[in-house]
C-alpha positions as CSV (number, residue, x, y, z in Angstrom):
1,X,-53.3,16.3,-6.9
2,X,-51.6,15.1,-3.5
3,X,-50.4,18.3,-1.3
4,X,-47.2,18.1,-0.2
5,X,-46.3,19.9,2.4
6,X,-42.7,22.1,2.3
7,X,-41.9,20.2,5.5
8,X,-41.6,16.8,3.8
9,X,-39.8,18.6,0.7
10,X,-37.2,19.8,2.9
11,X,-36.7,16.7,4.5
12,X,-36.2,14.9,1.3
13,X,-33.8,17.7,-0.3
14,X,-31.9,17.3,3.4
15,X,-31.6,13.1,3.0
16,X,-30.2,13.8,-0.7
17,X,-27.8,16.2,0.2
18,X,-25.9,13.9,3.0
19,X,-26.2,10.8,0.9
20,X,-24.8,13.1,-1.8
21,X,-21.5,13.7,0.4
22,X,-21.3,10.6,2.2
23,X,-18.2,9.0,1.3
24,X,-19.3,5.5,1.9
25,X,-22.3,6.0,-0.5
26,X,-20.8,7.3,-3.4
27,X,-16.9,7.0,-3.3
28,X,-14.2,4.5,-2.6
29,X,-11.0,6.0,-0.9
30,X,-7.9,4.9,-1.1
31,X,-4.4,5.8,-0.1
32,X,-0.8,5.2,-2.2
33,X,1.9,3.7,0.0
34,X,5.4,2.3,-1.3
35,X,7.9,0.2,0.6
36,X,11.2,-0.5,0.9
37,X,12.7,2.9,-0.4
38,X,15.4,3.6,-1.6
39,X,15.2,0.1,-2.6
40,X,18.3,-1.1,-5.3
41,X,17.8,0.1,-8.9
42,X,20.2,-2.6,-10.4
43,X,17.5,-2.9,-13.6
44,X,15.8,-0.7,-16.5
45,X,16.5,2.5,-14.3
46,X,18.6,4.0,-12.6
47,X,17.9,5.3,-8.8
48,X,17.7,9.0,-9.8
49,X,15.6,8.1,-12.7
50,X,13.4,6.1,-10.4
51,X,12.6,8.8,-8.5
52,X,12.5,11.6,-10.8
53,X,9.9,9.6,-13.1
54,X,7.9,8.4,-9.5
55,X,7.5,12.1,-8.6
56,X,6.8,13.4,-12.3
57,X,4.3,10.8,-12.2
58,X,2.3,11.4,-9.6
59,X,2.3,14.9,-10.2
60,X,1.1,14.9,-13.5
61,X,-2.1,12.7,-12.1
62,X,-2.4,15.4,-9.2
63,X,-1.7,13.1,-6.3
64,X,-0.5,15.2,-3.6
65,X,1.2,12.6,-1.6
66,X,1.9,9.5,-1.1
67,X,3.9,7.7,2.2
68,X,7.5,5.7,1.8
69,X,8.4,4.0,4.0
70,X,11.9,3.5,3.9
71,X,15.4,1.1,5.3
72,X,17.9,3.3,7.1
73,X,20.1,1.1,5.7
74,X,20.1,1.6,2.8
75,X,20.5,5.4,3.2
76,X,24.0,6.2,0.8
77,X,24.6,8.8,-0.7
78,X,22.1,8.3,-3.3
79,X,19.8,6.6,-1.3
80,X,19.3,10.3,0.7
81,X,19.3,12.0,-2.6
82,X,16.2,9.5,-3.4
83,X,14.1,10.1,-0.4
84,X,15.1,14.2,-0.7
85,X,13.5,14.0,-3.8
86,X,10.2,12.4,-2.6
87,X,10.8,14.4,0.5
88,X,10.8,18.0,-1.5
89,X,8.1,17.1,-3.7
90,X,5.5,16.9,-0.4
91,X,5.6,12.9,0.2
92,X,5.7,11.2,3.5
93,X,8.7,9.8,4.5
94,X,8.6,6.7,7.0
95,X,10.0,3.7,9.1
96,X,10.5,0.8,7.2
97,X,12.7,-0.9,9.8
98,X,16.9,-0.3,9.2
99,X,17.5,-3.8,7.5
100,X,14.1,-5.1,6.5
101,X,14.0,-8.1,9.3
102,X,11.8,-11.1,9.8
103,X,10.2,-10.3,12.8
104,X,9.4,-13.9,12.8
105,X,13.1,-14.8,13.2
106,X,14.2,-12.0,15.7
107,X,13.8,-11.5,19.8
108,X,11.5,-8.4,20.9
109,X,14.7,-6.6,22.1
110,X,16.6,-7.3,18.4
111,X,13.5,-6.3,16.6
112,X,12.8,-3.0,18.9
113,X,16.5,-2.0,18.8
114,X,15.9,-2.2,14.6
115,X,12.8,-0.4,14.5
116,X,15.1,2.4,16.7
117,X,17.9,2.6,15.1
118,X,15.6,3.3,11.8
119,X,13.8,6.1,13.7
120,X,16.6,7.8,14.6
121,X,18.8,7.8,11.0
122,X,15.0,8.9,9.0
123,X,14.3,12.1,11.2
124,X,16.3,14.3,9.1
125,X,13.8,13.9,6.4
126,X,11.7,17.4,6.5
127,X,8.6,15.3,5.4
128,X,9.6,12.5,8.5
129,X,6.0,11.2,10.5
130,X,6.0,8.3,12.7
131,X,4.5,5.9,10.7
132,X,6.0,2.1,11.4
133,X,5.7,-0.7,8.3
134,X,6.3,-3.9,9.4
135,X,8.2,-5.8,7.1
136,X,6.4,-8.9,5.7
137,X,3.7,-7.3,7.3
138,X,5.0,-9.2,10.0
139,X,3.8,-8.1,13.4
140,X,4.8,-10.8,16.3
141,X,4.4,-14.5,16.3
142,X,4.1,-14.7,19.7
143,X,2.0,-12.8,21.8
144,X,4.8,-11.0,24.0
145,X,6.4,-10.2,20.8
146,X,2.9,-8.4,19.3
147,X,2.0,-6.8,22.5
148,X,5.8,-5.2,22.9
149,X,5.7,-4.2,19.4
150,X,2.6,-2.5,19.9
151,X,3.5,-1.2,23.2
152,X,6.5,-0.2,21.6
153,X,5.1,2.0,18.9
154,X,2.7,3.8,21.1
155,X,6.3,4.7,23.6
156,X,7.4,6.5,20.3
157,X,4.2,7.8,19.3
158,X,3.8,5.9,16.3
159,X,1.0,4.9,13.9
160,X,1.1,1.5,13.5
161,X,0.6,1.4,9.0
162,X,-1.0,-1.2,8.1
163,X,-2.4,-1.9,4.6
164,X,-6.0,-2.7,3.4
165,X,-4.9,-3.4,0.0
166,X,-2.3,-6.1,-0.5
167,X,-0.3,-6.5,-4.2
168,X,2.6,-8.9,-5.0
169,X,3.9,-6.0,-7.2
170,X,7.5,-7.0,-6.3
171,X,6.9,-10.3,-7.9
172,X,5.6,-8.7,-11.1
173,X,9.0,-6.7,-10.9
174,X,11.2,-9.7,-10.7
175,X,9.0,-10.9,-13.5
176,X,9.7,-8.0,-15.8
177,X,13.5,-7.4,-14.6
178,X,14.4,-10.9,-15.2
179,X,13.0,-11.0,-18.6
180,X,15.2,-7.9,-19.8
181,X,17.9,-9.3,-18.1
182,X,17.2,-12.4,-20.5
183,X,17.2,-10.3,-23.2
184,X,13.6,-11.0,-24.0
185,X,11.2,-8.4,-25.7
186,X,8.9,-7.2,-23.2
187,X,6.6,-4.7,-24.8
188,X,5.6,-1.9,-22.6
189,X,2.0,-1.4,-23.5
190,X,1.3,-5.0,-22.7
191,X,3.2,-4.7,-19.8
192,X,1.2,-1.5,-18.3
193,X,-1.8,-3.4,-19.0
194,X,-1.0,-6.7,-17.4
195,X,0.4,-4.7,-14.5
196,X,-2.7,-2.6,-14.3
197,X,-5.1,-5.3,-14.8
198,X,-3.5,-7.4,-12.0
199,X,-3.6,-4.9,-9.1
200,X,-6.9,-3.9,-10.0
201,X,-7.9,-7.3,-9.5
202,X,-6.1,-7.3,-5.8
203,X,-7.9,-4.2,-5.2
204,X,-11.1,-5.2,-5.6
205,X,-11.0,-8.5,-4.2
206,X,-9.7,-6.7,-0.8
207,X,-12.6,-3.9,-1.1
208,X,-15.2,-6.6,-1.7
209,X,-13.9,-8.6,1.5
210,X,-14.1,-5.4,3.4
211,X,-18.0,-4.6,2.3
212,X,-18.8,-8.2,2.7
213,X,-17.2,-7.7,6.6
214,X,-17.7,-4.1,7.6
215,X,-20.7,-3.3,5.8
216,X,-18.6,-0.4,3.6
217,X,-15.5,0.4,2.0
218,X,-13.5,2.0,4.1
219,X,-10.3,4.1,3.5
220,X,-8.2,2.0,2.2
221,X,-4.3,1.7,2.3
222,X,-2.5,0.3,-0.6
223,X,1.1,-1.6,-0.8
224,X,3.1,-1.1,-3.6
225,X,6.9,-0.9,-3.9
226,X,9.3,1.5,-4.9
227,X,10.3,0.0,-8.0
228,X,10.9,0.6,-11.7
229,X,7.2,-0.6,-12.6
230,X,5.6,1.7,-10.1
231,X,7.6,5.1,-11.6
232,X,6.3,3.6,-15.4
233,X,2.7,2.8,-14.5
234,X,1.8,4.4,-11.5
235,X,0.2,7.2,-13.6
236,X,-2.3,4.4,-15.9
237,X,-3.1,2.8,-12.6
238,X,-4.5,6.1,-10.9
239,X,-6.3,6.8,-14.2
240,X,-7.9,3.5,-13.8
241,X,-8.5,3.7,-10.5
242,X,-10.3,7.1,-11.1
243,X,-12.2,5.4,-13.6
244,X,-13.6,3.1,-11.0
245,X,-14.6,5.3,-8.8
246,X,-12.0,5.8,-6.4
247,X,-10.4,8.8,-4.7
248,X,-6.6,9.4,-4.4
249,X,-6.4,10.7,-0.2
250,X,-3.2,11.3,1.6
251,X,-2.0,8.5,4.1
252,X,-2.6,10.0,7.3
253,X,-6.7,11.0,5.9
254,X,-6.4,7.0,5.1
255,X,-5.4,6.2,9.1
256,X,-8.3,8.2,10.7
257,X,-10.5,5.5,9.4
258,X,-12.4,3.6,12.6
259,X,-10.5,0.2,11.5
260,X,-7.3,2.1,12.5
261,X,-8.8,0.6,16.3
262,X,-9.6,-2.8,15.6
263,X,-7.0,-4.6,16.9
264,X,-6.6,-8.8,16.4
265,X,-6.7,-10.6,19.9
266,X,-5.0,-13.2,17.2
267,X,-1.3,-14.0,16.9
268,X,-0.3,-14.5,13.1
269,X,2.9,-15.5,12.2
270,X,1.8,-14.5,8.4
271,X,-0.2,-10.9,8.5
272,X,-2.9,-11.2,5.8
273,X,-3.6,-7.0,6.0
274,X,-5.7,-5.2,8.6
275,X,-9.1,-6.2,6.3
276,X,-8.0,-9.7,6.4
277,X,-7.1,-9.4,10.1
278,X,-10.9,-8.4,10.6
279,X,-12.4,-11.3,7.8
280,X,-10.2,-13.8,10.5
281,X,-11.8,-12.1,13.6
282,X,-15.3,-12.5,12.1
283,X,-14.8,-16.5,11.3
284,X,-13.3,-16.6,7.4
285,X,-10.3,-18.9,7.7
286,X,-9.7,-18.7,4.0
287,X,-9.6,-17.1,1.2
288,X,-7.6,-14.5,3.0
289,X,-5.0,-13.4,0.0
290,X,-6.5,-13.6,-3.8
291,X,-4.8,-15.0,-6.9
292,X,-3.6,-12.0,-7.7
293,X,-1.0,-12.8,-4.8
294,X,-0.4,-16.5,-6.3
295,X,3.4,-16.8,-7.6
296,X,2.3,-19.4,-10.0
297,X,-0.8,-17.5,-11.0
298,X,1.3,-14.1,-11.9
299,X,3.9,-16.0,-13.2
300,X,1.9,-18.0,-16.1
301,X,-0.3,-15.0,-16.7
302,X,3.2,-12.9,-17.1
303,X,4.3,-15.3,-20.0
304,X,0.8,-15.5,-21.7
305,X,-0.1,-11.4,-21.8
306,X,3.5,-10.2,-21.8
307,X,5.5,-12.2,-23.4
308,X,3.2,-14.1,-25.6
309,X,4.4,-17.5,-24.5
310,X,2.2,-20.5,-25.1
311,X,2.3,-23.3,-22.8
């Protein structure tokens, strides 16, 4: 019988146990984000509801918190009830701009002044961190107007939040809000799984593009909206994502990832995310956003799974 000797044993037990905790080895990690919030509840619920559910929700699957990012503008009287009550429950409030803007269509000065005037109307949130969304994702179609913006958020002290995980969520909204609106009968259990079926689909293609780039998953950021859809299935898409192997982390674990430094020497007047920012830098041209973002794609899968429309 070989000898071996308690030297090599311990060596063994001492690779196990760190492969056993890395993160990279045995979990994926991901972080909840929604945008646009208070955005308008003119459908299925009402604002209050919205919230109320979103926060029961997320509670109930033991998700400690989750980042909005939300338009100053839109901050009435119920709008500041709505981010009170994500504010109270523990949840990140952040900058979303004031009015939403195209950064595409605005000066550096009209853009900065925006991104200001949102900073200062979202600081009396007791859950307020500087954390800046660009809208559209959107961040300078010229050079002068990317390197202000960035120079811009580091004068404030802001993180700049980008996404890793990119959804067209909103469209899936309109999808389902237009329907009702139509009167058509939109059953609810094939609508949770069409709307869980399509993110995780996004999800994955957007982790796969990072392993095949980065050599890992890293901790991921995900884009969702604050929307009627997210407060009914946010719940069945963190048990599925659980499922799959993935932790639930808070947003500001998520930016202490290393890709939080790899800034694009490119200018892009359409942001595919900060994993398809580093897919570009590394020579894929294509291929940058999955079906899953495809109008047409979500639209005809919508009327076949939901709706049970044939062609």
């Amino acid at each position: 019988m070989k000898h071996i000797s308690l030297t090599t044993v311990f060596t063994h037990l001492f690779l196990f146990i760190i492969l056993l905790n890395s993160s990279n080895g045995f979990s994926k990690e991901l972080a909840i984000t929604f945008d646009d919030s208070p955005r308008a509840a003119k459908g299925l619920l009402s604002g209050p509801e919205r919230a109320n559910k979103l926060v029961a929700a997320l509670a109930k699957h033991q998700v400690k918190q989750v980042a909005f990012f939300s338009v100053s503008k839109h901050l009435d009287t119920e709008g500041v009830t709505r981010l009170n009550t994500y504010s109270d429950a523990g949840h990140l409030i952040a900058n979303h701009s004031h009015d939403h803007p195209d950064f595409n269509t605005l000066s550096l000065t009209q853009y900065i002044n925006n991104f200001v005037q949102a900073d200062k109307q979202l600081k009396k949130f007791s859950t307020f961190t500087k954390m800046y969304r660009f809208p559209y994702l959107r961040e300078g179609n010229t050079q002068e107007k990317r390197d202000g913006m960035r120079a811009t958020l580091d004068e404030y002290d802001y993180q700049n939040a980008y996404i890793t995980l990119n959804t067209y969520d909103w469209y899936i909204e309109n999808l389902f809000q237009a329907a009702l609106a139509k009167g058509e009968e939109v059953n609810l259990e094939r609508m949770k799984r069409f709307y869980v079926e399509v993110l995780i689909e996004s999800i994955e293609y957007y982790d796969a593009l990072a392993i095949k780039h980065l050599n890992r998953s890293p901790k991921h950021v995900l884009l969702l909206h604050e929307m009627d859809i997210s407060a009914l299935f946010i719940g069945d898409l963190i048990d599925e994502l659980r499922q799959r192997g993935w932790d639930i982390i808070s947003p500001e674990h998520a930016y202490s990832d290393d890709i939080s430094q790899m800034l694009t020497k490119k200018v892009l007047s359409y942001n595919p995310g900060r994993i398809g920012e580093i897919a570009r830098d590394k020579g894929q041209k294509k291929q940058l956003w999955p079906n899953s973002l495809d109008e047409s794609y979500l639209t005809e899968k919508f009327n076949k799974d939901v709706l049970l429309l044939k062609k």
